[in-house]
Each structure stands twice: as structure tokens, then as C-alpha cells.
C-alpha positions as CSV (number, residue, x, y, z in Angstrom):
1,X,26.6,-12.0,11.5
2,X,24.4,-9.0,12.3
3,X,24.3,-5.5,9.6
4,X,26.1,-3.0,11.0
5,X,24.7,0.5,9.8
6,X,25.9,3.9,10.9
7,X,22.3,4.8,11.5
8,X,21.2,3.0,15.0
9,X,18.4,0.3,14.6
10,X,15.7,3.0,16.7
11,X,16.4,5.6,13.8
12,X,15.6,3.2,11.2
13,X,12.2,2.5,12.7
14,X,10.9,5.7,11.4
15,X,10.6,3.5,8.4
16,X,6.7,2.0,8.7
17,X,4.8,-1.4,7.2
18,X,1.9,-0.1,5.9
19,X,0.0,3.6,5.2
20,X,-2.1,3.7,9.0
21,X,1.3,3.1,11.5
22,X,3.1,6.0,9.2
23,X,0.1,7.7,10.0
24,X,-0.1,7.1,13.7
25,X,4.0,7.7,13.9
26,X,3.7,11.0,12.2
27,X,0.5,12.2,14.2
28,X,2.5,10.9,17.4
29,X,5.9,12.8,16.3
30,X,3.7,16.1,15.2
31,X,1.7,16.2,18.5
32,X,5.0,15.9,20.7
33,X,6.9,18.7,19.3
34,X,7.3,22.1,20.9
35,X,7.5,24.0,18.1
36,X,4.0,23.1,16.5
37,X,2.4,26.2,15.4
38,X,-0.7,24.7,12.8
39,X,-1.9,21.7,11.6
40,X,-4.5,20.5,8.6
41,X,-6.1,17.4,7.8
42,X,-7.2,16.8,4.5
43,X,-9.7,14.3,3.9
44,X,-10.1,12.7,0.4
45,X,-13.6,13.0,-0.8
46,X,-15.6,9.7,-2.4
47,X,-13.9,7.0,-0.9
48,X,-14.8,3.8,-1.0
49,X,-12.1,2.4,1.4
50,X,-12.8,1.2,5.0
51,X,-9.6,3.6,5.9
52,X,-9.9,6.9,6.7
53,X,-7.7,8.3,3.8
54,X,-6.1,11.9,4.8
55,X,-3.3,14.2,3.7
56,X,-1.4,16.3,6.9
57,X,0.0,19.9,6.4
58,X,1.9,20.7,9.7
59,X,4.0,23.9,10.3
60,X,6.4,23.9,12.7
61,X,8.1,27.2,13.8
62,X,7.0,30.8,13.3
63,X,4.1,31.7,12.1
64,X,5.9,35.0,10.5
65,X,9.1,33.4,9.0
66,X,9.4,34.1,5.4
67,X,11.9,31.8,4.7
68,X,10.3,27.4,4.9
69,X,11.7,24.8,3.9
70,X,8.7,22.3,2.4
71,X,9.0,18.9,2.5
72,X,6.3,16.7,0.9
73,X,5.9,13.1,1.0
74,X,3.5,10.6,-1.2
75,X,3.2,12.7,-4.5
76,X,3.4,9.2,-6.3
77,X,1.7,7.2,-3.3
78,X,4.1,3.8,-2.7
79,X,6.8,6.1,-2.1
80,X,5.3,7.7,0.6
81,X,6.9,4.7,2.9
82,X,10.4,6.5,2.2
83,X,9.1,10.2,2.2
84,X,7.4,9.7,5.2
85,X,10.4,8.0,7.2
86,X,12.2,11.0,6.2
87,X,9.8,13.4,7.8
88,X,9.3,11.6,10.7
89,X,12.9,11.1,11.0
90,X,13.2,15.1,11.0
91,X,10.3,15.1,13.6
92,X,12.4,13.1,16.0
93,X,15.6,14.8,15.7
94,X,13.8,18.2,16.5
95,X,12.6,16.4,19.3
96,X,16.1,15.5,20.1
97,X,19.2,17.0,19.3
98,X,18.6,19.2,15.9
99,X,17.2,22.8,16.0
100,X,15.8,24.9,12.8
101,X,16.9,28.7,12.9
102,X,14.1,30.7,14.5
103,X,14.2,32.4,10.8
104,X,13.2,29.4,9.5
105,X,10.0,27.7,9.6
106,X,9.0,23.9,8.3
107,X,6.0,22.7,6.4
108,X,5.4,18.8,5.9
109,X,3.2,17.9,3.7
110,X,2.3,14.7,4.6
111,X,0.5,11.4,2.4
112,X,-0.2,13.7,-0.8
113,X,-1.8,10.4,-2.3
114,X,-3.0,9.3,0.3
115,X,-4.6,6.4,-2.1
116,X,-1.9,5.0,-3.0
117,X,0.5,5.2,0.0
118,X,-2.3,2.5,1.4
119,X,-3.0,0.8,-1.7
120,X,0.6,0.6,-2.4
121,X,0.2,2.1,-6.1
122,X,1.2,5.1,-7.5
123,X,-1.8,6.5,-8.6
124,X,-4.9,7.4,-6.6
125,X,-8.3,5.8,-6.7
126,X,-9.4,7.7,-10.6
127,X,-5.7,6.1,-11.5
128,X,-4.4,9.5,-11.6
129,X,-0.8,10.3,-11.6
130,X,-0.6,13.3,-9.4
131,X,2.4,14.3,-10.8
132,X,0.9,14.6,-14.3
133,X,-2.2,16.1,-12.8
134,X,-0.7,20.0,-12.6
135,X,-2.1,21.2,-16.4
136,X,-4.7,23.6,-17.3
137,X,-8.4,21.6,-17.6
138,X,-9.6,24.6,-19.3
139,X,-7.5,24.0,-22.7
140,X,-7.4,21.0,-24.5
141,X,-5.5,18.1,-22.9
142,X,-2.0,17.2,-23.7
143,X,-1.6,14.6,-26.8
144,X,1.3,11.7,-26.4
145,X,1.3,10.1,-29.7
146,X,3.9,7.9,-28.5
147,X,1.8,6.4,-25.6
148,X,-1.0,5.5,-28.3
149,X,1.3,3.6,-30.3
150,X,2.0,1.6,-26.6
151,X,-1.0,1.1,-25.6
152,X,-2.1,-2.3,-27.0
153,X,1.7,-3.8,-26.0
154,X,1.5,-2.4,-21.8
155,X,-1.4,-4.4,-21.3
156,X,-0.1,-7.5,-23.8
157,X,0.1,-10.3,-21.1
158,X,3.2,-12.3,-23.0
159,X,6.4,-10.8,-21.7
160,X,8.1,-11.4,-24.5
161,X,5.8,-10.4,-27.4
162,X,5.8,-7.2,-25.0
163,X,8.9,-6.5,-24.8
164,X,9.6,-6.5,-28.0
165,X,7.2,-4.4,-29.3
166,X,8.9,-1.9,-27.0
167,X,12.2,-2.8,-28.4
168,X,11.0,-2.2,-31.8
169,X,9.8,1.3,-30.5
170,X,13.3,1.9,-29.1
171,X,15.2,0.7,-32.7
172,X,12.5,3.5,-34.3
173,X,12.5,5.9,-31.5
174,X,15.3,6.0,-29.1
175,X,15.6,5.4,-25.4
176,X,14.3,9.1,-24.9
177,X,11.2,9.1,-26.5
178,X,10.3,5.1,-25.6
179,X,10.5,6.9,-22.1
180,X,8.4,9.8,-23.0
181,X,6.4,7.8,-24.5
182,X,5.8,5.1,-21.5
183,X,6.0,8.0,-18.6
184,X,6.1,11.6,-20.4
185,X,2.2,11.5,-19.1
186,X,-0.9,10.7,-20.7
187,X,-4.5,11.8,-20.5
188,X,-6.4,9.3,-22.4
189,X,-6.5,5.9,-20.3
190,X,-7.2,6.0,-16.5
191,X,-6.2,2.3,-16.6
192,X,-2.9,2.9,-18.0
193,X,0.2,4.3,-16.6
194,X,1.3,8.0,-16.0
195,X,-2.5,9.1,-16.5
196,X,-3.1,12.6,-15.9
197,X,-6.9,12.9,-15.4
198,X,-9.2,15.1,-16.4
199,X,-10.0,17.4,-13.5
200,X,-7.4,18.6,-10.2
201,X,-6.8,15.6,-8.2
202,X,-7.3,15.5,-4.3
203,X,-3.2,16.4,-3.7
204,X,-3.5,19.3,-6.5
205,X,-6.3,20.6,-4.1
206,X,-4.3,20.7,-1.7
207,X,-1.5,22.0,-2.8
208,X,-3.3,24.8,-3.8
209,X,-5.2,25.2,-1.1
210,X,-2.1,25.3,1.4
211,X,-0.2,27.9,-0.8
212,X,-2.8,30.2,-0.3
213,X,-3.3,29.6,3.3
214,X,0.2,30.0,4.6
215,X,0.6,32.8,1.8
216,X,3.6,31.0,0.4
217,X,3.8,33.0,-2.8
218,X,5.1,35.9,-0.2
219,X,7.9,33.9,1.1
220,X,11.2,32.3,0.6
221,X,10.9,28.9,-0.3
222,X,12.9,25.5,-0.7
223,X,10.6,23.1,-1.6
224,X,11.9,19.3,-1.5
225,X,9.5,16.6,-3.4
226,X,10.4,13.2,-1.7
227,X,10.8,10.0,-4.5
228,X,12.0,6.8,-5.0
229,X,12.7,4.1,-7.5
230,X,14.0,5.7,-10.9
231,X,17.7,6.1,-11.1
232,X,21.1,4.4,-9.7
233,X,20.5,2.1,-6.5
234,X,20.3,3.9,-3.1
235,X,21.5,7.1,-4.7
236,X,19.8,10.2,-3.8
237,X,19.6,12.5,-6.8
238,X,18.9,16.1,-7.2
239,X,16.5,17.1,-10.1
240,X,15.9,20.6,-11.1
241,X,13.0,21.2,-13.6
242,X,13.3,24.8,-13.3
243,X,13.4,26.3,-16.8
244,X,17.3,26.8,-18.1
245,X,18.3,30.3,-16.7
246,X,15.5,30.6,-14.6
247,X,16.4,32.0,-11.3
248,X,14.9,28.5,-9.6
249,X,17.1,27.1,-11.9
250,X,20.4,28.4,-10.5
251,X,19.7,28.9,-7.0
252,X,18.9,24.8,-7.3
253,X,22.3,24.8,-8.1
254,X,24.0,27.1,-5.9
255,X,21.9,25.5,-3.1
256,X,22.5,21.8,-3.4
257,X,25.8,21.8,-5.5
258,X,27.1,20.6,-9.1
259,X,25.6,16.9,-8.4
260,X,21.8,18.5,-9.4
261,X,20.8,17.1,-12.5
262,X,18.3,18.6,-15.0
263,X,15.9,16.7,-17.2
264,X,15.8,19.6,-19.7
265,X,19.7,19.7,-19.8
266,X,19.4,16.0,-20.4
267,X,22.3,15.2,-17.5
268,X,19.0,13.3,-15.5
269,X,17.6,10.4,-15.0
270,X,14.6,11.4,-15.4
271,X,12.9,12.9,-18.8
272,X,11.0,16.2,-19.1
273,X,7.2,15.2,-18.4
274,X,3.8,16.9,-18.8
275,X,2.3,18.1,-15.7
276,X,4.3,17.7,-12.8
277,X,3.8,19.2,-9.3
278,X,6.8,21.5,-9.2
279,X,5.2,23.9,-12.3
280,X,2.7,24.5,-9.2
281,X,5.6,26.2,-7.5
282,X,7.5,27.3,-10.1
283,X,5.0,30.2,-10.5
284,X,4.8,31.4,-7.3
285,X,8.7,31.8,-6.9
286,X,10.0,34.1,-9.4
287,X,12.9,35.7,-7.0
288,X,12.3,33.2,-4.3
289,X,13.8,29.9,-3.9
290,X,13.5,26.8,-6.0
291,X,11.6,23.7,-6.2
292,X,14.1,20.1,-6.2
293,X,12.6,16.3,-6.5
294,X,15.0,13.8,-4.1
295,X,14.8,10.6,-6.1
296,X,16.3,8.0,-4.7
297,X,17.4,5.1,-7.6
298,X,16.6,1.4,-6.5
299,X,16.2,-1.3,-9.2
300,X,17.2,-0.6,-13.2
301,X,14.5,1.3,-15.1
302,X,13.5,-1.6,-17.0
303,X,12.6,-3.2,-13.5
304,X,10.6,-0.1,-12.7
305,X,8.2,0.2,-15.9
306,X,7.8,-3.7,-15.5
307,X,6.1,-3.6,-12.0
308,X,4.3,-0.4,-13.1
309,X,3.1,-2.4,-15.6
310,X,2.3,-5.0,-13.8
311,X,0.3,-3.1,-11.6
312,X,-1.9,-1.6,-14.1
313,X,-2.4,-4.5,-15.6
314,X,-3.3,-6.5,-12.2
315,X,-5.8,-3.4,-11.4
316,X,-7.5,-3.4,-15.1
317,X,-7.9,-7.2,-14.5
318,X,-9.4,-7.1,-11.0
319,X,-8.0,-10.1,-10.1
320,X,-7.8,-9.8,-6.2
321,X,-4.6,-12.5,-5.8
322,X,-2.9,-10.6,-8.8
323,X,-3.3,-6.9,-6.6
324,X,-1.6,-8.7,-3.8
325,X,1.3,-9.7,-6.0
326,X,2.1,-6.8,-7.9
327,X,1.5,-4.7,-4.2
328,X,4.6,-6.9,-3.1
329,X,6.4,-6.1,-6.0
330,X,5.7,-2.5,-5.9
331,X,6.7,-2.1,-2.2
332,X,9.9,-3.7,-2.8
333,X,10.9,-1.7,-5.8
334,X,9.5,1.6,-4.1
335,X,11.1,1.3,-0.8
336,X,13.3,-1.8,-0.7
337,X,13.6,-3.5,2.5
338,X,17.5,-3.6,2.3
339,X,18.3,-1.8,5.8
340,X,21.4,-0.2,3.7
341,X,19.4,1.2,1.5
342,X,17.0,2.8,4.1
343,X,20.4,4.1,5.6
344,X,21.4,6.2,2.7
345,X,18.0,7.6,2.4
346,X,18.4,9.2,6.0
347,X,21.7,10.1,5.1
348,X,21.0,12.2,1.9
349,X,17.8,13.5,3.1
350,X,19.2,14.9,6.2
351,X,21.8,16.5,4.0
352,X,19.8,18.0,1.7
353,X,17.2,19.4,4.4
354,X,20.3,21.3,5.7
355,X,21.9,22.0,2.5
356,X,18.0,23.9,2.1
357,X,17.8,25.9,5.2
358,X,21.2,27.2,5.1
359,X,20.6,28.2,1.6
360,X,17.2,30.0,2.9
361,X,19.5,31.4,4.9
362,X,22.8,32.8,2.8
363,X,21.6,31.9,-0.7
């Protein structure tokens, strides 16, 4: 007996195999749409890749609107496949029966990591963590104690003599800081997990460089960050890291409802971490809008640090048939090829896109 979705079959192909059709389906989408105003390319610099590896910024409506609604896929590259489906789902329904207020403008940042949206890893080609990259390379780098004490078991190839040294750490530690630990970020091992660098990575650059461009910092912003895999299975959950009592803070809130969750606040499923992408933003808001994360759960969290594992241990080992496994692996976990799962990512998204530009709007 055949699925039957609420979403029809044609909406779910917005959903793509691999990094290059995404690609070509967003490019196609962008170039068909009336209300294009600008588009930039961004090429990643010292690549070794046959692929042509590029980040997209595309505004769509006025040029003058001071209220956008930002929309960014491929921070942590695999889960570009579900970011991506949700902007070129957005594309097509502009094409089609959805309109944006003419107050209103959209920016899509498009393949952030471009690296690892094709590699199907998280980090790019340094093993950077984008999402740990935002910190200041002029001061001394961040320390994790915790991910020192770790280091020998993540790349300990017995399962079970791994697992429970991190149990061990847990009994000591707690759940929390294991978690810090493991994913807080780290700037001392580009082969390990959660690695932060030691200069601005290729989607820091251009993050940067499109908030001065489009002279963001003068306008009203809602900024959504597009991820998967951490959390409860298909659920699409809010996360604030505005500072407590921040404006940001509060109009997240206000904007999106009482279901945003706060790592700080410790209602989250996520834990506070060292240099993500939203202190970027965070900065250039003050009195203006607020920066959210859409993570959407799949597998158990003890399923997710497994196949991150396994992929850093697969790309430290340079075994060739090992890559291809733990690729697999990470696709599934990162964007599951469950079509009800893909369903409720189209759902929420479209929500929350809305829940965003009517808070631009009355908020």
C-alpha cells in the first residue's frame, strides 16, 4: 500500500540526492522568479575538488525594504539536503500561489558549506565547524578541557572500550558537560569533531561580507538558520541563543511562540557552544529582530555523536571504502529518507517563514 502524505509527491521533490542537482534546482527556481532583485556567487578558494564548490546569496523583493526575512541553508554542510529543500520549496510557492508583503524582502543564503553539503560531512575541507568558526582570531583561542580528556577515546576504534570511557565521563561529569565536552567546540584538533579553526572560514566570509553589502545592520531582521539531526524525531524546534533579556531574546519569543527553547535557559536540546554563527547577528541587531536555529530532531543523540564519530574517524583514516560508509550513514541521520519525515520539515518550515514575516511585520 502506497504513503499517503499531505504534501503531494511534486512538493517533496524539492528534496535533492546529492550537492550539484540542489544546486541546479535552486539556480533553476532563482532564475524563474519575478521578483529577483540581486544575486552572488561565492566561490570557495583552494579547492581541490573536481566540483565547482559555491555558496548563493539571492534577494528577492525590494531592494529598499528594511524588514527580510534570512534564510540560510548548509551552516553544518550534510544538512544542507533539508535546508535547501526548504528554500527551494519557498522558491516554488512564490512561483505559485504564495506572495511576500511588498514590505518585505527575502535573502537565501544558499550552501554556506558548500564542502560538506557535497562531501556529505559537516565540516568543510580544513575540518572546520562553521558554526564554531564565529570567535575572535586576534585573542587567544577558546580552551575545552573536557574535549582533551576525550580525545584519545573519539578516535578509540573498540566501540565498547569507547563508550565507556564516555560513560565514565558522564558518572564524573554529567550529561551536560559530556556534551560540552564532545560538541561545546574545540580549537585544537582539525581531525576531530566540533573544530573551530584557526582563521574565518569560507561561510564566515561570507557572512560578513553579505551583511555589509545589503547593509543588514540598518534593517529589520528575522534570521532563520536551517538544521537537522539533534533533538526529538521529525520535530522542528525553535532555539534562541539570544542572551536572557536581550531584546533578540524576547522578540524570538513573541515571534515564534512559548515552544522556543533556549540553551542558556537549559529548556533545549541543544547546549550553549563556543562560536556559533548567530553571535555574527546578534551584534548587528540590538532593537531589530532576532536570530532562531530550526533544528529538526531525527535519530537519539547518542546516534548522532556515533556517526560524527565515525566520520572523523573514517576521514583521519583515509580509507576510501570507510568515507563511503560513514557518507551513507551521515546522509541518513542528516536528512532521513523517510518521506514523513521530509513532510514535517515542509510543514514547520513553512510555518515558521510565516510566523517570521508577520512578526517583521506587527512585532
Amino acid at each position: 500500500m502506497p504513503k499517503i502524505t499531505s504534501i503531494a509527491a511534486q512538493q517533496l521533490g524539492c528534496f535533492s540526492p546529492d550537492y550539484q542537482t540542489a544546486q541546479q534546482h535552486f539556480t533553476q527556481l532563482v532564475n524563474n522568479t519575478k521578483q529577483l532583485y540581486d544575486q552572488q556567487t561565492f566561490h570557495v578558494e583552494n579547492t581541490r575538488c573536481q566540483v565547482a564548490l559555491t555558496t548563493h546569496a539571492v534577494w528577492i523583493g525590494s531592494p529598499i525594504a528594511n524588514k527580510v526575512v534570512i534564510i540560510i541553508s548548509g551552516t553544518h554542510g550534510v544538512e544542507g539536503f533539508a535546508g535547501a529543500a526548504v528554500q527551494n520549496d519557498l522558491l516554488s510557492r512564490l512561483q505559485h500561489d504564495y506572495s511576500v508583503p511588498e514590505e518585505v524582502a527575502i535573502l537565501l543564503v544558499f550552501a554556506l558549506n558548500p564542502y560538506g553539503f557535497s562531501h556529505l560531512r559537516r565540516c568543510d575541507g580544513e575540518g572546520v565547524d562553521l558554526n564554531r568558526n564565529f570567535v575572535d582570531f586576534d585573542k587567544p583561542l577558546p580552551e575545552n578541557s573536557g574535549y582533551r580528556q576525550l580525545q584519545a577515546a573519539i578516535f578509540t576504534a573498540d566501540s565498547s572500550t569507547r563508550n565507556q570511557l564516555f560513560i565514565d565521563y558522564q558518572s564524573q561529569y554529567g550529561q551536560k558537560a559530556y556534551e560540552v565536552a564532545v560538541s561545546g567546540g574545540q580549537y585544537c584538533d582539525p581531525y576531530g569533531p566540533f573544530y573551530g579553526g584557526e582563521k574565518p572560514a569560507h561561510g564566515r566570509k561570507v557572512i560578513e561580507s553579505i551583511i555589509q553589502q545589503y547593509q543588514l545592520a540598518k534593517r529589520k531582521l528575522a534570521v532563520i538558520d536551517i538544521h537537522t539531526g539533534l533533538g526529538s524525531y521529525a520535530h522542528g524546534e525553535v532555539i534562541n541563543d539570544h542572551p536572557i533579556d536581550s531584546h533578540g531574546f524576547h522578540t524570538a519569543i513573541q515571534w515564534y511562540g512559548a515552544s522556543v527553547t533556549s540553551p542558556i535557559a537549559g529548556n533545549s536540546s541543544s547546549v550553549e557552544k563556543l562560536g556559533l554563527l548567530d553571535y555574527a547577528w546578534h551584534k548587528h541587531m540590538q532593537q531589530q529582530g532576532c536570530f532562531i536555529t530550526l533544528e529538526f530532531g531525527s535519530y537519539p543523540t547518542d546516534a548522532l555523536f556515533e556517526v560524527i564519530l565515525q566520520d572523523h574517524r573514517s576521514w583521519k583514516s583515509g580509507d576510501a571504502i570507510a568515507k563511503q560508509h560513514s557518507g551513507k550513514a551521515m546522509l541518513e541521520h542528516f536528512c532521513p529518507a523517510d518521506i514523513y519525515w521530509r513532510e514535517l520539515i515542509l510543514v514547520k518550515s513553512r510555518q515558521v517563514i510565516q510566523q517570521a514575516i508577520t512578526g517583521l511585520q506587527h512585532g
